[in-house]
N, C-alpha and C positions, 0 to 999 in steps of 0.2 A: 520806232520808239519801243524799248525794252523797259518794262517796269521791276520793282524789286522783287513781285510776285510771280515770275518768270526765273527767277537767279534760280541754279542747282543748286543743291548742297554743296560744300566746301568751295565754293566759287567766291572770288574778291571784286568786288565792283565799284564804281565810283559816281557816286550823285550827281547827275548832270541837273536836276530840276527837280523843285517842289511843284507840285498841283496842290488846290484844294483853297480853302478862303476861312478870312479870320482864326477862327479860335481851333479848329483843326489846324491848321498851318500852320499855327503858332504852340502847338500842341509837339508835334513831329521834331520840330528847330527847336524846343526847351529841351527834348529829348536828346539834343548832340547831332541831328540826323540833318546837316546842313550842305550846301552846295560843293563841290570840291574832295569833301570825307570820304572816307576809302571802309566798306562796309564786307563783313565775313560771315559767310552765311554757315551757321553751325550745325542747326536742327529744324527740321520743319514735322510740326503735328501729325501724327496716320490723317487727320482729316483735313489737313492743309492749314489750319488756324491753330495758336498762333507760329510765327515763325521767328527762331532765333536768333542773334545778329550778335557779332562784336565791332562796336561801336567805339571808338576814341580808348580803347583798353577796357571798355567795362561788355559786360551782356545784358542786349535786351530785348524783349520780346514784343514782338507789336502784331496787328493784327491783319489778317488779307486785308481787307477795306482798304488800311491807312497803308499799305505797302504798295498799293496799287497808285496811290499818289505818287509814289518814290518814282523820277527817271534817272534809270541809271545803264553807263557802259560796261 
């Protein structure tokens, strides 16, 4: 199992699975970050938090915690 917190920079990957329960989860999926979606990983922090993503055409940044819910291939 590969999480989002794992991906290189400029790496494309694809959300195989959310983790996480209720309102985090629901949190991530309001965010565009759903099963299927194809995610690009832009920039990641000097200290690893947060990491930046282009999402559905837009950019977002989320944080290790909640990336670590992300599985992706």
């Amino acid at each position: 199992m590969k999480t989002l917190k794992e991906v290189k920079i400029g790496d494309t990957v694809k959300v195989v699975k959310l983790y996480g329960e209720g309102a985090v989860k629901r949190r991530i999926m309001d965010m565009g970050i759903t099963r299927g979606v194809e995610l690009y990983v832009r920039k990641v922090a000097p200290l690893g938090d947060p990491i930046e993503l282009t999402v559905r055409g837009y950019e977002l940044s989320i944080r290790k915690a909640d990336a670590e819910m992300i599985e992706v291939e």
